[in-house]
MIDOSE-1310 file (N, C-alpha, C; in nm, 2 decimals, decimal comma, always signed):
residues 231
xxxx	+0,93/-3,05/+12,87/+0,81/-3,07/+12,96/+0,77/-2,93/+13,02; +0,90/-2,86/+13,06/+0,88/-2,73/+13,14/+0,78/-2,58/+13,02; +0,84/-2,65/+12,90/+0,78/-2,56/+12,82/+0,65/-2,59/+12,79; +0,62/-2,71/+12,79/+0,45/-2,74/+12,75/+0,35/-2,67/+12,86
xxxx	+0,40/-2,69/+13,00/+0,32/-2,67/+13,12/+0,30/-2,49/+13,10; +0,43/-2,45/+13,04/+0,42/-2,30/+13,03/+0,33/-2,28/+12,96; +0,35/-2,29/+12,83/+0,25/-2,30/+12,73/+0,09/-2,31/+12,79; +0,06/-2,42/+12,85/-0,08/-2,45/+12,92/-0,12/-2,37/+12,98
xxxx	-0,03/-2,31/+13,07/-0,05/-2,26/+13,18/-0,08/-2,11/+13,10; -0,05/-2,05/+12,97/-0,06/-1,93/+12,92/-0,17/-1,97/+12,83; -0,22/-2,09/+12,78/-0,34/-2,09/+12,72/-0,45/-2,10/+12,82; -0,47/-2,15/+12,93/-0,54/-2,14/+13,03/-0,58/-1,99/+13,10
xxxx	-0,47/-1,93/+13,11/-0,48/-1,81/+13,19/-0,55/-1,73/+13,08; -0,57/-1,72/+12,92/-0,60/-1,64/+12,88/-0,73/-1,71/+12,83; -0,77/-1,80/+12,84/-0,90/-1,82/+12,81/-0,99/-1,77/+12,92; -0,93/-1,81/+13,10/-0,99/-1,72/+13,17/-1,02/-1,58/+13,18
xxxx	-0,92/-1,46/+13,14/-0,93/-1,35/+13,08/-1,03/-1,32/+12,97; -1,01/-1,40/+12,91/-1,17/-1,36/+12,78/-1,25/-1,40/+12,85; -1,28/-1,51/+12,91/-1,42/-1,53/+12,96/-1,46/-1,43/+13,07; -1,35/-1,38/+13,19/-1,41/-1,24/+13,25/-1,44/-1,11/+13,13
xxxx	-1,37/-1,11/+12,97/-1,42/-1,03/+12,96/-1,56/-1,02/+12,84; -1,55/-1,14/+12,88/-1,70/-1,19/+12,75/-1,81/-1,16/+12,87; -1,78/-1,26/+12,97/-1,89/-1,27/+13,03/-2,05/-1,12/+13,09; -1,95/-1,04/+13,09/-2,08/-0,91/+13,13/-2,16/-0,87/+12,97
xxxx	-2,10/-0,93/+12,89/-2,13/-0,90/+12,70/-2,25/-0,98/+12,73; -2,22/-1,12/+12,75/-2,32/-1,23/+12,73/-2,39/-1,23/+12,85; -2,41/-1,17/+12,95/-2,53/-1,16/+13,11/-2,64/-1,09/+13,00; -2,55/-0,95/+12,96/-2,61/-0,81/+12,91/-2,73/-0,85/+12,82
xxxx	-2,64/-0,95/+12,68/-2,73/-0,97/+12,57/-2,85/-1,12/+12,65; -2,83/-1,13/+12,81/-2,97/-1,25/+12,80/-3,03/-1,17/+12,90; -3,07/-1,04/+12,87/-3,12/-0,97/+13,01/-3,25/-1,04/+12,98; -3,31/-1,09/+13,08/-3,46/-1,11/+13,17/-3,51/-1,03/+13,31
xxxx	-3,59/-1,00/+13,26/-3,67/-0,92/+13,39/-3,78/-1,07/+13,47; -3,77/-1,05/+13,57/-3,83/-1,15/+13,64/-3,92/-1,10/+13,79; -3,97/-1,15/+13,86/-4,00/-1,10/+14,02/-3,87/-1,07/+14,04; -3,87/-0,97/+14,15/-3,73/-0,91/+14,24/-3,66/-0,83/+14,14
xxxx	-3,66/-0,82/+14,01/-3,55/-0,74/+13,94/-3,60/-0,63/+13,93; -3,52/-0,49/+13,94/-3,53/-0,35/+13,97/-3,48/-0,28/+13,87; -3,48/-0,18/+13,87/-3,42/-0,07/+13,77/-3,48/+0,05/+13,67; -3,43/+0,04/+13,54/-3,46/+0,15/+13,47/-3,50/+0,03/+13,35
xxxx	-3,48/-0,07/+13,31/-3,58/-0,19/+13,22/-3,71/-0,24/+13,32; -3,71/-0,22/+13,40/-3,87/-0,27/+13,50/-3,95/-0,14/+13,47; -3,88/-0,01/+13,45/-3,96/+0,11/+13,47/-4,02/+0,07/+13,34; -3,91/+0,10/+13,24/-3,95/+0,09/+13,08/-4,07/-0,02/+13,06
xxxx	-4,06/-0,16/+13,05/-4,12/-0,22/+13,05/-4,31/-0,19/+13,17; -4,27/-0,16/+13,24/-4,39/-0,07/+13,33/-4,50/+0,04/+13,27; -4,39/+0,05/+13,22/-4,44/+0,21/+13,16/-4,56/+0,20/+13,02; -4,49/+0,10/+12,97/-4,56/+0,03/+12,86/-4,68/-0,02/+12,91
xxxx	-4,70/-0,15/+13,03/-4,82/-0,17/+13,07/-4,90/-0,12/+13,12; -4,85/+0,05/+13,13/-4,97/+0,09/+13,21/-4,99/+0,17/+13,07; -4,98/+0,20/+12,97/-4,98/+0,27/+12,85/-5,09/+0,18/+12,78; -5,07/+0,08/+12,77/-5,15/-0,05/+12,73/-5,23/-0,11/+12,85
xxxx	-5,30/-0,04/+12,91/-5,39/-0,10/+13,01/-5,40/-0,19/+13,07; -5,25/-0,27/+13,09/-5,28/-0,39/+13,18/-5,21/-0,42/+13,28; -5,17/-0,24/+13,35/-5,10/-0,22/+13,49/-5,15/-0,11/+13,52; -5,17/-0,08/+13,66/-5,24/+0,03/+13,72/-5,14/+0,08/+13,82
xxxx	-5,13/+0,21/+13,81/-5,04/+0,27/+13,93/-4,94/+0,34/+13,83; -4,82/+0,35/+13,91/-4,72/+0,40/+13,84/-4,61/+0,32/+13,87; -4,49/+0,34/+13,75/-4,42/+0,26/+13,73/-4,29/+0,33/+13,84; -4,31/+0,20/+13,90/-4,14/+0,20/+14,04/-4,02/+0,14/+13,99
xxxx	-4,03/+0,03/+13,90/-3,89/+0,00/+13,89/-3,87/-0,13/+13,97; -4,02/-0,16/+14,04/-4,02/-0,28/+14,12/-4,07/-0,40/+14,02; -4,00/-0,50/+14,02/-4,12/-0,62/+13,91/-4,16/-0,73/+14,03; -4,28/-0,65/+14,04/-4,36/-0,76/+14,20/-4,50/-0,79/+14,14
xxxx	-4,54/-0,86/+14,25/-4,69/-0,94/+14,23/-4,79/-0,88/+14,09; -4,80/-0,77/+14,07/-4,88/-0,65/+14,00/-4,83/-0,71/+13,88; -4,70/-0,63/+13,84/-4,65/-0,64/+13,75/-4,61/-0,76/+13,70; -4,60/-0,89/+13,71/-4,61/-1,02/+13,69/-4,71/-1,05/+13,65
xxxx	-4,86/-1,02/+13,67/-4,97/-1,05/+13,62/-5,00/-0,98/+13,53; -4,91/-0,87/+13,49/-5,00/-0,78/+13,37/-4,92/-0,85/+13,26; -4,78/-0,85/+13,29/-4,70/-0,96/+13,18/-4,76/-1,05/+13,13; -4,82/-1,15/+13,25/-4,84/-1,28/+13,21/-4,96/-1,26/+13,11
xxxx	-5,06/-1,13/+13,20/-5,19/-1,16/+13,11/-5,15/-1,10/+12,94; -5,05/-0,98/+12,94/-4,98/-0,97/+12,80/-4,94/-1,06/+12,70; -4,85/-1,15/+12,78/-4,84/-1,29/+12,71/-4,96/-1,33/+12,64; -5,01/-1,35/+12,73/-5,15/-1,44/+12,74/-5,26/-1,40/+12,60
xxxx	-5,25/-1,24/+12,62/-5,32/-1,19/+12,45/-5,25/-1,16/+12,36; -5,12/-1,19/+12,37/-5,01/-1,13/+12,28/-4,95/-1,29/+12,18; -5,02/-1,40/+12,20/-4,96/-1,56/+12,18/-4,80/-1,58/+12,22; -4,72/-1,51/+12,31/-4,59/-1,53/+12,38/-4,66/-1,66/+12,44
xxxx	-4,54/-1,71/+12,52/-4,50/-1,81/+12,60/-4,55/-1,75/+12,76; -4,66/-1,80/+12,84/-4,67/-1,75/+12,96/-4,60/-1,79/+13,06; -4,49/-1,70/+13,10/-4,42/-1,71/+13,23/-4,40/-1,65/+13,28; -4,44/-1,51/+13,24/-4,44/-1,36/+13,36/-4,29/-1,34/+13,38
xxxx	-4,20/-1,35/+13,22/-4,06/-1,33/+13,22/-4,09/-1,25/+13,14; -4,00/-1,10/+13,12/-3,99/-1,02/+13,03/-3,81/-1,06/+12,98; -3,83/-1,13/+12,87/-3,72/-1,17/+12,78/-3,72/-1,07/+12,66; -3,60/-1,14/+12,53/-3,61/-1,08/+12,40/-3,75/-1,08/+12,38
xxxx	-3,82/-1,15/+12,37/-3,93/-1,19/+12,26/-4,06/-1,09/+12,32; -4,09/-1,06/+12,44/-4,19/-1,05/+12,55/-4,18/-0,86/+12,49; -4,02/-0,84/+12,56/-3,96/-0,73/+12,51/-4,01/-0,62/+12,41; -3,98/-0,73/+12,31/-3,99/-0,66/+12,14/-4,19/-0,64/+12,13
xxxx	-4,24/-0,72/+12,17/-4,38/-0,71/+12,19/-4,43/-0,63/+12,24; -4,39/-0,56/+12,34/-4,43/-0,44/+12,42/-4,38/-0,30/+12,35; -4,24/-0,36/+12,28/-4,19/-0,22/+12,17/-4,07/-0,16/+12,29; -4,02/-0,22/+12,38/-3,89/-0,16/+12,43/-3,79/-0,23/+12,41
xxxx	-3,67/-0,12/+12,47/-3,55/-0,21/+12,44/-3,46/-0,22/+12,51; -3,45/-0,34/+12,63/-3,43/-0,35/+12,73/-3,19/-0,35/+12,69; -3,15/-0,33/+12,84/-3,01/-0,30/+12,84/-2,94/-0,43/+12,78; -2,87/-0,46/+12,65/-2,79/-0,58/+12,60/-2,92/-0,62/+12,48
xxxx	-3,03/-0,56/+12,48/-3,12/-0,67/+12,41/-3,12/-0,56/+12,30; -3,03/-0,53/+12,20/-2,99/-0,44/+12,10/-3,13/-0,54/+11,94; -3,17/-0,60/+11,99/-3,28/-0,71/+11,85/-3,40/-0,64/+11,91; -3,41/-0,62/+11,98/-3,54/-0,61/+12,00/-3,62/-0,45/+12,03
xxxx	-3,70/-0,43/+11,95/-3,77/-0,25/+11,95/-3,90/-0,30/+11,85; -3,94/-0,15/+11,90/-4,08/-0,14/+11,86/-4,13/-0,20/+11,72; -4,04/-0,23/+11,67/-4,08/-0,20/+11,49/-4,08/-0,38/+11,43; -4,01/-0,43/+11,57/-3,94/-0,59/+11,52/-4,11/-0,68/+11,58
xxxx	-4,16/-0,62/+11,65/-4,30/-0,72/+11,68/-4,37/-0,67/+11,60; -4,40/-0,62/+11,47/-4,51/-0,60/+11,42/-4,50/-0,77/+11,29; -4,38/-0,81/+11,29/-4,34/-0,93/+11,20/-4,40/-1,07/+11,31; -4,48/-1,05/+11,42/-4,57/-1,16/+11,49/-4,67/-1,15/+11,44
xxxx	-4,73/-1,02/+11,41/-4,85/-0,99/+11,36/-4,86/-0,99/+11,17; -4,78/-1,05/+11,12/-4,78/-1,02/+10,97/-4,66/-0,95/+10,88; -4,63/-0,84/+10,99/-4,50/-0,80/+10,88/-4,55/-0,61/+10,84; -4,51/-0,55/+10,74/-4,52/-0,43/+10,76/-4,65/-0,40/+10,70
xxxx	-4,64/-0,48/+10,58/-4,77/-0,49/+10,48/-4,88/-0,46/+10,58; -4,88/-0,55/+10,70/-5,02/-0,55/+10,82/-4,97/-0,44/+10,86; -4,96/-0,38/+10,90/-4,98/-0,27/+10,97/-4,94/-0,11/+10,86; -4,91/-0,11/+10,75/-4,94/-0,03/+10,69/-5,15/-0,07/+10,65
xxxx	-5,20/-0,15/+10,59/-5,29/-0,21/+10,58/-5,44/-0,15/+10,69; -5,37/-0,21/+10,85/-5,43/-0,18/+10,94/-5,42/+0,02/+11,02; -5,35/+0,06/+10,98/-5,32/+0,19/+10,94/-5,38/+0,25/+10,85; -5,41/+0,20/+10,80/-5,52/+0,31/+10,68/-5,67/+0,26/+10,71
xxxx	-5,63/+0,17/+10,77/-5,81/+0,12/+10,86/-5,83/+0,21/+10,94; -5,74/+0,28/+11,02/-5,76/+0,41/+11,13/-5,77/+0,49/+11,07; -5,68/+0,51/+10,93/-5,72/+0,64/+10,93/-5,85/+0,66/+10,82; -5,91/+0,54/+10,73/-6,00/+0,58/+10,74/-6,17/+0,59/+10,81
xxxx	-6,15/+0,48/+10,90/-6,25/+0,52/+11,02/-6,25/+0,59/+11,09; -6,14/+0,62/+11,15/-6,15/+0,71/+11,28/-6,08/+0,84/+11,28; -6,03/+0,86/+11,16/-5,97/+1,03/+11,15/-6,07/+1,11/+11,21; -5,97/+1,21/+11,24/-6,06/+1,31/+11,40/-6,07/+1,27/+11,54
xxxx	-6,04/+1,13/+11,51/-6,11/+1,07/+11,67/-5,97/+1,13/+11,79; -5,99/+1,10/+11,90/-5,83/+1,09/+12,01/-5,76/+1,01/+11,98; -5,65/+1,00/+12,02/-5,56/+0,92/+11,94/-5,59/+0,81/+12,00; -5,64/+0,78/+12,18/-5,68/+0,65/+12,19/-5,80/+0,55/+12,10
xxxx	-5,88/+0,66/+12,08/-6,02/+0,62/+11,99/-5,92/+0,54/+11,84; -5,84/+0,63/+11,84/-5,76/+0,55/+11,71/-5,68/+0,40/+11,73; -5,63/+0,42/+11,83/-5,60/+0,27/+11,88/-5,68/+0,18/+11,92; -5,77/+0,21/+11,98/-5,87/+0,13/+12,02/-5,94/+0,02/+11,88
xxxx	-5,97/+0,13/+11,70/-6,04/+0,10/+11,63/-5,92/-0,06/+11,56; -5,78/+0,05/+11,59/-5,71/-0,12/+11,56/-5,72/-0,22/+11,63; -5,73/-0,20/+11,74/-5,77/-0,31/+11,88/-5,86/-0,40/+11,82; -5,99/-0,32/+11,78/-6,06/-0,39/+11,78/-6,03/-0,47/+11,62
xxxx	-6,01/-0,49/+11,54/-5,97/-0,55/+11,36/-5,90/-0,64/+11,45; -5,74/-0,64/+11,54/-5,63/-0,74/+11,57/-5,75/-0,82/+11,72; -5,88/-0,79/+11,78/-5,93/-0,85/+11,87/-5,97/-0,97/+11,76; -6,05/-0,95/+11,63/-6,12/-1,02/+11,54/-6,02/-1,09/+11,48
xxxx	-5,93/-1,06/+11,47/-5,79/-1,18/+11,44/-5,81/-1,30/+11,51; -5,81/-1,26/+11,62/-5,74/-1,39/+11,75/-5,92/-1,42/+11,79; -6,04/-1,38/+11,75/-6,16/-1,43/+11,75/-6,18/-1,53/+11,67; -6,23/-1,67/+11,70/-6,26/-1,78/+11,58/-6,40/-1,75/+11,50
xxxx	-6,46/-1,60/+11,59/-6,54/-1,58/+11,51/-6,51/-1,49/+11,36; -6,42/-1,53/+11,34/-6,37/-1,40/+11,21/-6,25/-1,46/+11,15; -6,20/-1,42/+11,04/-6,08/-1,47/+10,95/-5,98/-1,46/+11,08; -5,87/-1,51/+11,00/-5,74/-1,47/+11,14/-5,64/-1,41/+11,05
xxxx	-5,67/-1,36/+11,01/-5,56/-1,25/+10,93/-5,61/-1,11/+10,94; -5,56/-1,05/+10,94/-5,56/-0,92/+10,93/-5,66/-0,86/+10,83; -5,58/-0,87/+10,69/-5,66/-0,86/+10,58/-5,78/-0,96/+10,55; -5,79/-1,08/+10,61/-5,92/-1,09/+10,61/-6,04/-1,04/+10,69
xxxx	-6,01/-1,01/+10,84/-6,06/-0,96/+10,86/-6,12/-0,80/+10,81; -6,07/-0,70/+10,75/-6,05/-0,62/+10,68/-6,18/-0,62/+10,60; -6,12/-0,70/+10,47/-6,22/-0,71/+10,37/-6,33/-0,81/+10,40; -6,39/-0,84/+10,47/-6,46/-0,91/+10,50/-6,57/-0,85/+10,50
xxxx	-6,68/-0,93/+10,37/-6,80/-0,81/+10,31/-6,86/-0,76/+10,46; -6,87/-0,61/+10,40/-7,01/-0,53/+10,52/-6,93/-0,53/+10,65; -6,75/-0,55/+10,66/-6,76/-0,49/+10,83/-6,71/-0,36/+10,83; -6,66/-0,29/+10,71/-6,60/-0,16/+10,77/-6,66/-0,05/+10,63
xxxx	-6,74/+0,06/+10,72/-6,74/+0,12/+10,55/-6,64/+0,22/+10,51; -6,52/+0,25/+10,54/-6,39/+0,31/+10,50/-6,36/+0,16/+10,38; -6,38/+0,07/+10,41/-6,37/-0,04/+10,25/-6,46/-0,02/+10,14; -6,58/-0,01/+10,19/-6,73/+0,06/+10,10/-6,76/+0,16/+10,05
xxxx	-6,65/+0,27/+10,13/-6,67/+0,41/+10,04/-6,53/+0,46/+10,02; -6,44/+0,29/+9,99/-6,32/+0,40/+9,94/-6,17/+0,47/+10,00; -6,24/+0,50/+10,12/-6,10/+0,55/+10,23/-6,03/+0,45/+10,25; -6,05/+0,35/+10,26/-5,92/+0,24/+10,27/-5,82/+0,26/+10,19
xxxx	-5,79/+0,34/+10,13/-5,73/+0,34/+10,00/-5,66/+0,46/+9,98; -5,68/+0,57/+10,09/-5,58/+0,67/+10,16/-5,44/+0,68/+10,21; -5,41/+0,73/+10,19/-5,27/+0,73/+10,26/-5,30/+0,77/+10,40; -5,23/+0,66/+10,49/-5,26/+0,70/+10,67/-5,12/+0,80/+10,69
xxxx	-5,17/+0,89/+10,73/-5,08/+1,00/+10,85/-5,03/+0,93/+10,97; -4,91/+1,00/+11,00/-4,81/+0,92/+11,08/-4,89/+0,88/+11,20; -4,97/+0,97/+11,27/-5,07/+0,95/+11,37/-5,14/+0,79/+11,36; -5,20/+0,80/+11,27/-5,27/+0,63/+11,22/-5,20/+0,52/+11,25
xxxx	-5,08/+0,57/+11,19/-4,96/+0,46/+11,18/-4,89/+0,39/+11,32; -4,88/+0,51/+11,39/-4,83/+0,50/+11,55/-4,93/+0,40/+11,62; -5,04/+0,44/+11,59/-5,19/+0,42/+11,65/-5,17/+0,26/+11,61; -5,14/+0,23/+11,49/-5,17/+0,07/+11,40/-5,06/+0,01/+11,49
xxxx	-4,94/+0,08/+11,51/-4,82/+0,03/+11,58/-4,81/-0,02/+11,73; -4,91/+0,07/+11,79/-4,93/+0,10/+11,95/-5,06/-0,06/+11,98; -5,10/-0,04/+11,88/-5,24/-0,18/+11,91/-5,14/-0,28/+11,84; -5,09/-0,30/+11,75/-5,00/-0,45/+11,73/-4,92/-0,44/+11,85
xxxx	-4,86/-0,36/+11,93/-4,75/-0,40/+12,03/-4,87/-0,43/+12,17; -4,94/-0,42/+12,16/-5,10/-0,47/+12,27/-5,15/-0,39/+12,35; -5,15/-0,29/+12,29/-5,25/-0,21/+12,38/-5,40/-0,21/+12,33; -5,45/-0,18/+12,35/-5,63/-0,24/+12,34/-5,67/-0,15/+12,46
xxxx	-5,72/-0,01/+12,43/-5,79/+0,05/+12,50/-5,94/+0,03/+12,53; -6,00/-0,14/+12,48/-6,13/-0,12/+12,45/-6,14/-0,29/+12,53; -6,04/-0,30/+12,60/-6,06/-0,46/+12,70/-6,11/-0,53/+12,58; -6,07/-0,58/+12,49/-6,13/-0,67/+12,41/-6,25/-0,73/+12,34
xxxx	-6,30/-0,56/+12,28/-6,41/-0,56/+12,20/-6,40/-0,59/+12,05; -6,49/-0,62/+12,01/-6,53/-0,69/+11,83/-6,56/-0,58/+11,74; -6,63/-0,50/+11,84/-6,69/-0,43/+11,74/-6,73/-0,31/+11,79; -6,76/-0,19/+11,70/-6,77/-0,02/+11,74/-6,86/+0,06/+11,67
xxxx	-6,94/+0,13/+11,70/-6,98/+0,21/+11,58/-7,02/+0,37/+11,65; -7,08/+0,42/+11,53/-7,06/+0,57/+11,59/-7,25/+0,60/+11,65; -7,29/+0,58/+11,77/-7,48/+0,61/+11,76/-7,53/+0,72/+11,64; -7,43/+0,81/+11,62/-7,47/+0,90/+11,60/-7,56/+0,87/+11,41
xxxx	-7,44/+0,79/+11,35/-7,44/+0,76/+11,20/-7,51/+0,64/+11,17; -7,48/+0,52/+11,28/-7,52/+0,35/+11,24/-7,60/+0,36/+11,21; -7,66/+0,30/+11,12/-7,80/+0,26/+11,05/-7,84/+0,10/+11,05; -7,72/+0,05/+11,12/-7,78/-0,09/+11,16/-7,85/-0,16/+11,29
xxxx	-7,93/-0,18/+11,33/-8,01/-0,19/+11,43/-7,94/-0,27/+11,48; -7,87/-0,39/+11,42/-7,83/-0,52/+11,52/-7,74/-0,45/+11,61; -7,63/-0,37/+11,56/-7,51/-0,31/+11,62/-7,57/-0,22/+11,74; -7,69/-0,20/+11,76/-7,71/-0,14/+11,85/-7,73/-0,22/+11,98
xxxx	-7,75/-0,36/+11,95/-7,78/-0,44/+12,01/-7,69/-0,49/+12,14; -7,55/-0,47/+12,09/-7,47/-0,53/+12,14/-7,43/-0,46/+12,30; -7,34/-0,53/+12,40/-7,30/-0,46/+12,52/-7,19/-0,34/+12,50; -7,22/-0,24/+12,51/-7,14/-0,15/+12,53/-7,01/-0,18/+12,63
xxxx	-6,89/-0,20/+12,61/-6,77/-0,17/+12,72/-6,73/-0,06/+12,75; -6,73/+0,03/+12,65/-6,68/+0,18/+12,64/-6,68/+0,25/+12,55; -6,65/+0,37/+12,63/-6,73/+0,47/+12,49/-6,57/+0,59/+12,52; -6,55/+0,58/+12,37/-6,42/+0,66/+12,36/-6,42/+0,79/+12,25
xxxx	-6,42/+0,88/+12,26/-6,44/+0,96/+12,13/-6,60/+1,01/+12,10; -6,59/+0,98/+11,94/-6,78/+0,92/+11,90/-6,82/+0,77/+11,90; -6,72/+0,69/+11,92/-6,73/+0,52/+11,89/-6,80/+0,50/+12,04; -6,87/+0,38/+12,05/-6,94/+0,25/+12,14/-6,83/+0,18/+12,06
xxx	-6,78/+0,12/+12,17/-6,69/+0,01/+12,18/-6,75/-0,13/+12,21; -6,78/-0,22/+12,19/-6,91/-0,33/+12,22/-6,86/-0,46/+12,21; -6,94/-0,58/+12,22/-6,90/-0,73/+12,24/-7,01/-0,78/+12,18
């Protein structure tokens, strides 16, 4: 009897030993950022939304009022789950990689949006419309293809939107069909992780070249480069 209790008593003790020493493994791998949480993953994560326009100021390391609504509104255009939690999933979307969350980086959210195919694809859309432009003017031009995604006015794929007669003439004369420069690529990568330097415009063209009157028609939001950014 004395030996069974021993026994228990040494299977017990070492189950609680592994679980002190599991336990900081498994906090690590479910890090969430929430209100009140501080640090060097609030910065990161900060850093990004003010990179992608949907935090103003500079990044403290505070996750307060501000910063809860740029998440949420991120969610919000990103098709995440809105709860103004930066988790795995939230994470990988923004393209960082928070402490324990070893799954999640820049390269793993572009498989929400299609997979690499899309963004090699949408990457040679930059580089053939907008080569030359600022690098924002290049993100912006994917902004706007992944805005026409998530528009019911337009295909919801990528590549349909793309080929879709008469909207891009980099398909009409050709350049589609270039090899994009890492620049393009970053650019195609930087707009799938949500940045949208153009607040969520449809459509762009250059005054200088359009030959279509309707396009002239539209509201200007911004003007980046040689593009009108429009609605």
């Amino acid at each position: 009897m004395k030996k069974n209790l021993y026994r228990i008593n040494r299977i017990l003790l070492f189950a609680a030993m592994l679980a002190m020493l599991l336990y900081p493994m498994m906090a690590q791998a479910a890090t969430v950022l929430e209100v009140g949480s501080r640090g060097d993953d609030v910065v990161k994560v900060q850093k990004r939304l003010i990179q992608y326009d949907y935090l103003d100021g500079t990044a403290d390391g505070k996750f307060g009022a501000d910063t809860l609504a740029a998440v949420k509104l991120f969610q919000r255009r990103n098709g995440l789950t809105v709860d103004g939690k930066v988790g795995p999933a939230t994470a990988a979307a923004l393209g960082v990689t928070l402490s324990g969350s070893s799954s999640a980086s820049s390269s793993s959210s572009s498989s929400s949006r299609g997979g690499s195919s899309d963004l090699n694809l949408l990457a040679r859309v930059v580089h053939g419309e907008a080569r030359g432009e600022p690098y924002k003017g290049k993100v912006a031009v994917a902004a706007v293809v992944l805005n026409r995604v998530e528009s019911s006015s337009f295909p919801n794929t990528i590549a349909g939107v793309v080929y879709q007669s008469g909207a891009f003439s980099a398909v009409k004369d050709g350049q589609i069909n270039l090899t994009p420069d890492s620049e393009s690529i970053r650019a195609a990568q930087d707009a799938m992780n949500g940045w949208d330097p153009t607040g969520g415009c449809l459509y762009y063209y250059n005054p200088n070249t359009a030959t279509d009157s309707w396009i002239r028609t539209r509201t200007v939001k911004t003007v980046i480069g040689r593009h009108y950014f429009c609605v």
